[in-house]
C-alpha positions as a Python dict, from the first residue, in 0.01 Angstrom:
ca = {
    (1, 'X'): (0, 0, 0),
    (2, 'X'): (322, -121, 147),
    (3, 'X'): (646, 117, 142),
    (4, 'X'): (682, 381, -179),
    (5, 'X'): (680, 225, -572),
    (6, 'X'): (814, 400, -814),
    (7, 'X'): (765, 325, -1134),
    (8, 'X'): (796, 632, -1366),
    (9, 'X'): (1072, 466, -1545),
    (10, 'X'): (840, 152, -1646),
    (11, 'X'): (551, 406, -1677),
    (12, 'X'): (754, 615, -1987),
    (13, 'X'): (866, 345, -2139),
    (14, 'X'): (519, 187, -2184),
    (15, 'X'): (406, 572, -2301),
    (16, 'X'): (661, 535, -2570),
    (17, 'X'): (600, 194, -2675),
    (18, 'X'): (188, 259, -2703),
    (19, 'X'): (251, 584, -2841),
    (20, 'X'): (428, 420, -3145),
    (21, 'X'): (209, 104, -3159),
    (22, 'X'): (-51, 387, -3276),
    (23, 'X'): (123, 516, -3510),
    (24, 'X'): (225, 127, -3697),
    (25, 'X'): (-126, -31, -3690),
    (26, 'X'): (-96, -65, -4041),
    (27, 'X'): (185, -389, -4009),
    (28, 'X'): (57, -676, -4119),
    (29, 'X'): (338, -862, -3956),
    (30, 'X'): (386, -893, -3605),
    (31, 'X'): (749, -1026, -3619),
    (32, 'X'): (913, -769, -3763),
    (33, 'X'): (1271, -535, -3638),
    (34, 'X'): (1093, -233, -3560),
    (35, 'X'): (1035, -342, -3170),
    (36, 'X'): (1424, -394, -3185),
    (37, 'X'): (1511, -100, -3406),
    (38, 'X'): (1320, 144, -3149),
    (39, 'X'): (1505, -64, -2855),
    (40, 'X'): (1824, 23, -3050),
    (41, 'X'): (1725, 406, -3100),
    (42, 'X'): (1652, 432, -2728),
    (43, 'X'): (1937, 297, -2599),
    (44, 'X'): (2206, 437, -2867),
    (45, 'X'): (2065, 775, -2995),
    (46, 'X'): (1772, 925, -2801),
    (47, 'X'): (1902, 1208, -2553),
    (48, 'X'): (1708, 1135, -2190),
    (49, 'X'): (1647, 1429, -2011),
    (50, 'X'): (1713, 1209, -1655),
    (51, 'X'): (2051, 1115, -1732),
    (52, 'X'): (2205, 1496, -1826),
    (53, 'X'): (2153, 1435, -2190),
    (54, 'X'): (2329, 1163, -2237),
    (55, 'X'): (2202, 856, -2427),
    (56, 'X'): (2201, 515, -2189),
    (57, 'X'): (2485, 373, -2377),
    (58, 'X'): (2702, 721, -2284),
    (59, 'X'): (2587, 679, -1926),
    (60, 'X'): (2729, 321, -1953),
    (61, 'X'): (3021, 418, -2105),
    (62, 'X'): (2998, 307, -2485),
    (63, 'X'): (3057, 571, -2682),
    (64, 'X'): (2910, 540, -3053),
    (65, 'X'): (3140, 790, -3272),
    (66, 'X'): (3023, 927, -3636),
    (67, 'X'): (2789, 1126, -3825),
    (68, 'X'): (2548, 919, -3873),
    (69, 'X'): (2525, 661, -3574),
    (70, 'X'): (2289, 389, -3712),
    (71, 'X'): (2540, 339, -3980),
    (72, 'X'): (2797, 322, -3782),
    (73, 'X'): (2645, 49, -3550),
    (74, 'X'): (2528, -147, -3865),
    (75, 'X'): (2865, -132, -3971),
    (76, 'X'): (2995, -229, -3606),
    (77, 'X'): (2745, -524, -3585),
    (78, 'X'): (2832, -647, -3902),
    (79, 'X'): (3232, -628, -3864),
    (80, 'X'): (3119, -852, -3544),
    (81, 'X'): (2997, -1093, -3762),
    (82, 'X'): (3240, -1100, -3958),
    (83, 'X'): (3480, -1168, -3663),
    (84, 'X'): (3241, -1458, -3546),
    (85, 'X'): (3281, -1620, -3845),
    (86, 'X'): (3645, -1595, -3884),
    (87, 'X'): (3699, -1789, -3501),
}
């Protein structure tokens, strides 16, 4: 093999992704939000170890305020919306 590969990164993400595919056999739709919704949870709410407990967004610098942050990026995404239609 040429020069080092890491790929733990790829490696987890794959773990998570199978891990819940197990657990949703029972859809009978392929085509539905939950691939997105988890995509969404990963990137806005779940804590990673790797990055000092921060979510991705955090480490990016978007900061999602609230109690309860799926509400308030459903109510973010939909005041966007709202904006696009307005222009």
């Amino acid at each position: 093999m040429h020069g080092d590969h890491n790929n733990n990164k790829m490696e987890r993400l794959n773990g998570e992704v199978r891990g819940r595919e197990k657990v949703m056999l029972g859809l009978e739709r392929v085509n539905t939000s939950i691939l997105p919704g988890y995509q969404i949870y990963h990137n806005y709410m779940r804590l990673h170890e790797g990055i000092a407990n921060l979510t991705p967004a955090e480490k990016c610098g978007i900061k999602v305020e609230g109690e309860n942050k799926w509400v308030t990026l459903i109510q973010n995404a939909k005041r966007e919306k709202d904006d696009q239609k307005d222009t």
